[in-house]
C-alpha positions as a Markdown table, in Angstrom:
| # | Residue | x | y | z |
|---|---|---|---|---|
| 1 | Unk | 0.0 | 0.0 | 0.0 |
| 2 | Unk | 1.3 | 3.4 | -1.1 |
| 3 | Unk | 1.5 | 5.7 | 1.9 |
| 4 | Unk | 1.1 | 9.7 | 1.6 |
| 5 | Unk | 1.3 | 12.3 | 3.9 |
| 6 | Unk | -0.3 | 15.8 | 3.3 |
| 7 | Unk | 1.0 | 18.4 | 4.8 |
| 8 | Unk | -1.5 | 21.7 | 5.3 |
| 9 | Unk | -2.0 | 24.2 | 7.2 |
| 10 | Unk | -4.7 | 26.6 | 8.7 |
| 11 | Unk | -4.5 | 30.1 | 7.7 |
| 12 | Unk | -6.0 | 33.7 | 8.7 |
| 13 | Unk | -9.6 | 33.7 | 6.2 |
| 14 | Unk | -8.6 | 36.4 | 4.1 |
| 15 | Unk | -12.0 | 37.8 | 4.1 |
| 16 | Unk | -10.7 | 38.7 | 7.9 |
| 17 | Unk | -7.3 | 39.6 | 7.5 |
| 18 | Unk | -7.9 | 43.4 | 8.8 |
| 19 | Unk | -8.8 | 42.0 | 11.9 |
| 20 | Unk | -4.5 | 40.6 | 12.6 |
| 21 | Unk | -2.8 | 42.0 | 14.9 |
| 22 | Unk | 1.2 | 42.1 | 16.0 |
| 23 | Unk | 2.6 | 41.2 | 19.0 |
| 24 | Unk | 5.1 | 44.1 | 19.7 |
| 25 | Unk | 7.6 | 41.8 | 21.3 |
| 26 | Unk | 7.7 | 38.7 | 19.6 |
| 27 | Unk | 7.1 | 40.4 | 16.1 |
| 28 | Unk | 4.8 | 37.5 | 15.7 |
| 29 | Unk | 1.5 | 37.9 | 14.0 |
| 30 | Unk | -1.4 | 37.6 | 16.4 |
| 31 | Unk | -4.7 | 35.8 | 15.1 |
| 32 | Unk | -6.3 | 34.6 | 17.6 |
| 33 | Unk | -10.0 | 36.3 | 16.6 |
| 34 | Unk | -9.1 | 35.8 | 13.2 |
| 35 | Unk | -11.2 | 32.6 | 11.4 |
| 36 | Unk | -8.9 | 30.1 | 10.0 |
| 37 | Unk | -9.5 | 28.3 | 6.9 |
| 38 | Unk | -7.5 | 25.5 | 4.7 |
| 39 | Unk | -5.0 | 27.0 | 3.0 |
| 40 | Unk | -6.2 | 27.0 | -0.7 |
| 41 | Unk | -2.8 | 25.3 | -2.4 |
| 42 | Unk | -3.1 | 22.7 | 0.2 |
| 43 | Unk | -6.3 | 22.2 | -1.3 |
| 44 | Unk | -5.0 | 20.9 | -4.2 |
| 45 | Unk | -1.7 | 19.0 | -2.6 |
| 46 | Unk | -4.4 | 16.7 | -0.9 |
| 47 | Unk | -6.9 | 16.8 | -4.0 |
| 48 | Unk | -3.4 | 15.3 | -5.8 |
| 49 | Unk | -3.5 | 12.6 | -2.9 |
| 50 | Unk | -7.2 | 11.6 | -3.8 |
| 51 | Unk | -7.2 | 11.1 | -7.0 |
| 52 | Unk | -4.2 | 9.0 | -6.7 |
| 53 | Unk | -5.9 | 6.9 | -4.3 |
| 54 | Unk | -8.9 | 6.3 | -7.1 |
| 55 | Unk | -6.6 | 4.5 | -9.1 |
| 56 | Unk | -4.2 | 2.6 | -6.4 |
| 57 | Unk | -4.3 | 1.0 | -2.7 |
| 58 | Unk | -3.5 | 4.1 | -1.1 |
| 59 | Unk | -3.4 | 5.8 | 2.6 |
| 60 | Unk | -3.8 | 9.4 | 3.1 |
| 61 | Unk | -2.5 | 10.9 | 6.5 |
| 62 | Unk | -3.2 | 14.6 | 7.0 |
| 63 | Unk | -0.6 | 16.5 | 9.1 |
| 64 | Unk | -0.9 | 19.9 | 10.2 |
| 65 | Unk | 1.2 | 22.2 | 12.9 |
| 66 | Unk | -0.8 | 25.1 | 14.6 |
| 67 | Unk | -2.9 | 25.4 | 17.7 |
| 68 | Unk | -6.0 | 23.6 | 19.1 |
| 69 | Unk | -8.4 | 25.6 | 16.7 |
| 70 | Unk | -6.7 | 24.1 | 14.0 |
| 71 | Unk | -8.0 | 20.6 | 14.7 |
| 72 | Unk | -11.2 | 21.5 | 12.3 |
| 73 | Unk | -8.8 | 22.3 | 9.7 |
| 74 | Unk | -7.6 | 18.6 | 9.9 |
| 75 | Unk | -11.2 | 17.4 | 10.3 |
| 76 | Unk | -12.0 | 18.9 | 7.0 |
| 77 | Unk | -9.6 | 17.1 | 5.2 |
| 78 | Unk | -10.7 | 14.1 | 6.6 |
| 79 | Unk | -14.5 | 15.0 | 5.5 |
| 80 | Unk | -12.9 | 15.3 | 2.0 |
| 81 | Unk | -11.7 | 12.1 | 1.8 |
| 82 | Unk | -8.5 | 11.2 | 4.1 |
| 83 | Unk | -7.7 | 8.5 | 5.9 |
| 84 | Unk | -6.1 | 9.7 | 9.0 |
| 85 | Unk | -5.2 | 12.7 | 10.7 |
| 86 | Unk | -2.8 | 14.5 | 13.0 |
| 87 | Unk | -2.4 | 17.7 | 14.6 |
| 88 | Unk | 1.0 | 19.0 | 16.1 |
| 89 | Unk | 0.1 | 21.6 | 18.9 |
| 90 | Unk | 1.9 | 22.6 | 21.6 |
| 91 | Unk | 2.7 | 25.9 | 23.0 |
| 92 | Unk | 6.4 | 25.3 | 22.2 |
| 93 | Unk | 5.4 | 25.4 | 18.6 |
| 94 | Unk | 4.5 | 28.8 | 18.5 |
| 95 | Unk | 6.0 | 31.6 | 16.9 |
| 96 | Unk | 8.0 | 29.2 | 14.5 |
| 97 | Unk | 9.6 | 30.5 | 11.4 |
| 98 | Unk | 9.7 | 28.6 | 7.8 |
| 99 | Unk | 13.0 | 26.5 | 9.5 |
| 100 | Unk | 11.3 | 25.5 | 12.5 |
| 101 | Unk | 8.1 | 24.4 | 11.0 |
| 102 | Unk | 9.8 | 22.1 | 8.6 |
| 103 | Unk | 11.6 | 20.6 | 11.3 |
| 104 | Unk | 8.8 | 20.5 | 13.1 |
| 105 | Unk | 6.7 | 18.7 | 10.4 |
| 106 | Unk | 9.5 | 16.5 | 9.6 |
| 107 | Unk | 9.8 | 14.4 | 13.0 |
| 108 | Unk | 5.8 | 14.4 | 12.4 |
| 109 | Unk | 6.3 | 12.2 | 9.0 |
| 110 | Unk | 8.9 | 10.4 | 11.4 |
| 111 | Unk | 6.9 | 9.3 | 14.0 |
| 112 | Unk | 4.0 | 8.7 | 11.7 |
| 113 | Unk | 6.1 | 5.9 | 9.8 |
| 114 | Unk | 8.2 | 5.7 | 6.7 |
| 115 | Unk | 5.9 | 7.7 | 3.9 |
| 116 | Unk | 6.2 | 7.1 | -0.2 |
| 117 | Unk | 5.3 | 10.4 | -1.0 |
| 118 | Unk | 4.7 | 14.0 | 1.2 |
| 119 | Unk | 2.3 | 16.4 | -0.5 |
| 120 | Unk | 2.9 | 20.2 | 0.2 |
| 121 | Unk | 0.9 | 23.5 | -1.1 |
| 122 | Unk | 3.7 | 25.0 | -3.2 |
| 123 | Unk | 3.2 | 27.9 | -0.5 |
| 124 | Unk | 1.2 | 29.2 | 2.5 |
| 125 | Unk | -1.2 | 32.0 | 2.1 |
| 126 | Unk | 0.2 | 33.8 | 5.0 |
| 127 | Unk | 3.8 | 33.2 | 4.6 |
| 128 | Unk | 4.8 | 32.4 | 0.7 |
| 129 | Unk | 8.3 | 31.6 | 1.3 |
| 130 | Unk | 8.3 | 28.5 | -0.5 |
| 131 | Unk | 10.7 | 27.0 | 1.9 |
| 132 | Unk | 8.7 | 25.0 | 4.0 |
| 133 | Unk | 8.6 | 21.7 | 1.4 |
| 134 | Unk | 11.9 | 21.6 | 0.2 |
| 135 | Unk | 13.9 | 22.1 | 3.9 |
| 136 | Unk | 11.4 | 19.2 | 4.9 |
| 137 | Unk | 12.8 | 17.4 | 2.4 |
| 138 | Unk | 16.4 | 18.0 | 2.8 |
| 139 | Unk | 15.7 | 16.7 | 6.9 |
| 140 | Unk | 13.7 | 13.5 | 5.6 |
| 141 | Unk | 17.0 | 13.4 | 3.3 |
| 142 | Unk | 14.2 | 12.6 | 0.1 |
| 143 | Unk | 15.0 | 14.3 | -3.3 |
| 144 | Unk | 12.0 | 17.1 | -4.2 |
| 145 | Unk | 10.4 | 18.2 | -6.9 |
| 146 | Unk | 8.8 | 22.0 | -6.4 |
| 147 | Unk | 5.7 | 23.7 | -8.5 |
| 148 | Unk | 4.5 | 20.4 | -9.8 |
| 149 | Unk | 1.6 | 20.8 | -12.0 |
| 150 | Unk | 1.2 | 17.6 | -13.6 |
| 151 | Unk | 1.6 | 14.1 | -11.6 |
| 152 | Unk | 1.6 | 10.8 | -13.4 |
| 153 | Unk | 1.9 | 8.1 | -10.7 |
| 154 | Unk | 3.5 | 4.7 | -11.5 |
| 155 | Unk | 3.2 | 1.1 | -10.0 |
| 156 | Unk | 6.9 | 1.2 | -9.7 |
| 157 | Unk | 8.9 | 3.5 | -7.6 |
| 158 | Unk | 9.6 | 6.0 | -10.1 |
| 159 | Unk | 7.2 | 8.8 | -11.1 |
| 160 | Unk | 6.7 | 11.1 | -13.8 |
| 161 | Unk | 6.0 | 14.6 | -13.1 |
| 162 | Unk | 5.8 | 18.7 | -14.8 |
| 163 | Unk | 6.8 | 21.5 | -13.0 |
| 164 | Unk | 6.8 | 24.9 | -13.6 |
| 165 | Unk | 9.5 | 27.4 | -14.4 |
| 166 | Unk | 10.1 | 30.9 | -15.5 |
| 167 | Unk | 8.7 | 30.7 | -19.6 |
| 168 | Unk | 8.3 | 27.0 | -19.6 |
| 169 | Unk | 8.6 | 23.6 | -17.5 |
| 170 | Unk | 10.3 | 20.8 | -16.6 |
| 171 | Unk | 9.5 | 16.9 | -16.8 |
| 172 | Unk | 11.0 | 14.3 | -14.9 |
| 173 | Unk | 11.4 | 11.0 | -13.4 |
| 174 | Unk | 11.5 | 10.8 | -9.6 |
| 175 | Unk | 12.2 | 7.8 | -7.5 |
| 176 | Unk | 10.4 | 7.5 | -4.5 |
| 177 | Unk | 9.9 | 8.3 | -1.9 |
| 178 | Unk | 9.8 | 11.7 | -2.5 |
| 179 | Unk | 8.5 | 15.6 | -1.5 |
| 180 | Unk | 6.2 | 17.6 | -4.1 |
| 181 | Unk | 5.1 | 21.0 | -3.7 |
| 182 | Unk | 2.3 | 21.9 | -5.8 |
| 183 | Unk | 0.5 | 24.7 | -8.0 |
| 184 | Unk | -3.0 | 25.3 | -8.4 |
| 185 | Unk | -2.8 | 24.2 | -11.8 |
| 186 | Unk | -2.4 | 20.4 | -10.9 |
| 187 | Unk | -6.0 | 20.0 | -10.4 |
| 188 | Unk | -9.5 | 21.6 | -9.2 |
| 189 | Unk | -10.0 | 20.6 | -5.7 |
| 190 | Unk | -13.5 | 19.3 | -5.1 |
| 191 | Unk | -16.0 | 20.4 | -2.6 |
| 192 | Unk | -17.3 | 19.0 | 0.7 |
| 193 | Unk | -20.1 | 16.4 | 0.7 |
| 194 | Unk | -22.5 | 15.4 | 2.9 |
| 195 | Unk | -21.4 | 11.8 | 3.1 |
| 196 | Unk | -17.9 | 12.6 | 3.8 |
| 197 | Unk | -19.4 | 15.1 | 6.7 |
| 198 | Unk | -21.2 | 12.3 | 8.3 |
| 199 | Unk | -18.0 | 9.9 | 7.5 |
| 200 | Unk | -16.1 | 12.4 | 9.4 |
| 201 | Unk | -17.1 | 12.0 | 12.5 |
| 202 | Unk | -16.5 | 8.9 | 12.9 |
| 203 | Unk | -12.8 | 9.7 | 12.5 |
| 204 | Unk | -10.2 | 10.6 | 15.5 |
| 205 | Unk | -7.3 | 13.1 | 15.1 |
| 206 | Unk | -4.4 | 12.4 | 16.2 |
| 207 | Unk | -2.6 | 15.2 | 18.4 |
| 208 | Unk | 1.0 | 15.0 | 19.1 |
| 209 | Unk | 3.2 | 17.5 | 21.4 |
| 210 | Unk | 6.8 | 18.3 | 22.2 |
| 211 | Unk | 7.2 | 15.4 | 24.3 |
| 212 | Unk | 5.6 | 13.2 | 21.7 |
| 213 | Unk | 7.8 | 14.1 | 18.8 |
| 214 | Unk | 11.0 | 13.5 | 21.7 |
| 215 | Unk | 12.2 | 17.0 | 20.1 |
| 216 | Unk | 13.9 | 19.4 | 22.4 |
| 217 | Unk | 12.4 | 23.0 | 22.8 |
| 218 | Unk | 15.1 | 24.4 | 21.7 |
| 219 | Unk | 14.7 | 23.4 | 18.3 |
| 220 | Unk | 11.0 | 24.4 | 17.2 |
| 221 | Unk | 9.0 | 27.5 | 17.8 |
| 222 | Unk | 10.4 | 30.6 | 18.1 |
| 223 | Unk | 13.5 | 29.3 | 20.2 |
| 224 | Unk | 14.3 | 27.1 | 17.2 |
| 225 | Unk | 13.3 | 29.8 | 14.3 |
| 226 | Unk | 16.7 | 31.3 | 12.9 |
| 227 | Unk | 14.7 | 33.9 | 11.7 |
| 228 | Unk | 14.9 | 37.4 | 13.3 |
| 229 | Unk | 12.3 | 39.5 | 13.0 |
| 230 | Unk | 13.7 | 43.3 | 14.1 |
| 231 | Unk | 10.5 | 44.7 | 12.8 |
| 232 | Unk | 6.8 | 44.7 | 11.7 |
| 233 | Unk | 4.9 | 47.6 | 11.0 |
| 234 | Unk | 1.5 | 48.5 | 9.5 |
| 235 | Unk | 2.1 | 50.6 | 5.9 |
| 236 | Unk | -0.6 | 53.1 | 5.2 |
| 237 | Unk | -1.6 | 52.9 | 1.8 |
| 238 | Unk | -2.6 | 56.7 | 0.1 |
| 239 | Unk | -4.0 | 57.8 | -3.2 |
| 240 | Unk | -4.4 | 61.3 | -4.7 |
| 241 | Unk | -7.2 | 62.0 | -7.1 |
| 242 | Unk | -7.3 | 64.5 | -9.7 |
| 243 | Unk | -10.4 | 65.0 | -11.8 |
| 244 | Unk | -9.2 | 66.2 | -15.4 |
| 245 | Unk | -12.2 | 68.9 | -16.9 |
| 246 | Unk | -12.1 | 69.9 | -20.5 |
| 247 | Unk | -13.0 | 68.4 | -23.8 |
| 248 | Unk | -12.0 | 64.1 | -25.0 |
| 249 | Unk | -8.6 | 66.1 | -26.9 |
| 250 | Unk | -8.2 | 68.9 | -23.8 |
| 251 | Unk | -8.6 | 65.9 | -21.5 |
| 252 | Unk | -5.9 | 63.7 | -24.0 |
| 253 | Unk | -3.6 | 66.6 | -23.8 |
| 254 | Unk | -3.1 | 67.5 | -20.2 |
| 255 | Unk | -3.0 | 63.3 | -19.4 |
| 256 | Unk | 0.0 | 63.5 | -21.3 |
| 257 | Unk | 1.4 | 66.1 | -20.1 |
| 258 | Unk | 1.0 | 64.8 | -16.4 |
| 259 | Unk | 2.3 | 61.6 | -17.5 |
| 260 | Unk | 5.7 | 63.5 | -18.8 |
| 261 | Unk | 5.9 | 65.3 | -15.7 |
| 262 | Unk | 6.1 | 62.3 | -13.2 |
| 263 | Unk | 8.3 | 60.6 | -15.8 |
| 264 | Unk | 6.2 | 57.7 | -16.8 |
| 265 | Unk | 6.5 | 59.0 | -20.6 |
């Protein structure tokens, strides 16, 4: 049986993204009365995991790193179709940069058992470094493949994949196991149903702390993030409006002449 681990996370709903704040010493972004949702390109990593599993013996584990709240993030994905999943909370988690969560997310896949394939959102709406997949990858020592857009799985242990680069792509074959990172053009994730709601709840997650990974504190969360913040500040965003009166050729005229001015012609 082919075993693949998702890897998602739950993000600030952009619809309530004004509502973020900043914590002025940690430089950390505070969203606790901010909704979370799934982010949208791990939508499509797990989407990649179930269509694979329509055409194989496969199991799906969801994993996901954030706080308690986070656990209906997980429950989703389970509603949509995987097999088992996990949550890594603890307080020592918090405040982790790109480094840190990999790590963090890597002794995850460890402890969960050896997987064939990890499936990553090429990046996370609230960070988009990009990072988190391949330095996953480079702890689990697997080779990985980044932007992937197209996915043709084999019996064997070699796949056949497209990614994306600047004016064109790449195709490859990639021994398992491996790490992908995906695009939004690799598929159209599908929707909730009412079965898989009902299925759902019939499912446990998993939840896993620092004492359950065997990780020292040191090493995740903000103690382990090499990342230093030294500042974080709200930009103010202004426009100036000028109305231009006259005739379509007066109007033409002074356009062009404003244009000169600033230097755009």
């Amino acid at each position: 049986m082919l075993k693949i681990v998702v890897c998602v996370k739950a993000v600030p709903d952009p619809k309530a993204a004004g509502n973020i704040k900043i914590d002025p010493q940690t430089k950390t972004l505070l969203r606790g009365n901010v909704p979370m949702v799934l982010n949208p390109l791990d939508k499509n990593a797990l989407e990649a995991a179930l269509q694979i599993k329509t055409g194989m013996e496969v199991h799906i584990t969801v994993l996901s790193m954030g706080p308690p709240e986070a656990a209906s993030i997980v429950k989703e994905c389970l509603a949509l179709g995987a097999d088992r999943g996990i949550l890594l909370s603890d307080r020592g988690f918090g405040g982790a940069d790109a480094f840190a969560t990999a790590y963090t997310l890597a002794m995850g896949v460890q402890k969960n058992g050896d997987a064939d394939v990890v499936f990553c959102g090429m990046a996370s709406s609230d960070g988009a470094t990009e990072w988190v997949g391949p330095e996953m990858a480079t702890m689990l020592d697997m080779p990985v493949v980044t932007m992937v857009r197209e996915i043709i799985p084999h019996a064997d242990e070699a796949w056949e994949v497209k990614s994306a680069l600047e004016n064109g792509y790449r195709r490859m074959r990639v021994r398992l196991p491996a790490v992908f990172t995906v695009t939004r053009d690799l598929n159209s994730p599908r929707t909730l149903s009412f079965s898989g709601i009902i299925k759902a709840r019939k499912k446990t997650i998993t939840e896993w702390g620092l004492d359950d990974l065997g990780v020292s504190a040191e090493r995740v969360g903000l103690k382990g993030s090499p990342t230093i913040v030294t500042e974080m500040r709200t930009v103010e965003n202004t426009r100036k409006v000028e109305f231009i009166e006259g005739t379509r050729e007066e109007k033409a005229e002074q356009l062009v002449q404003k244009l000169v001015e600033v230097g755009v012609l």
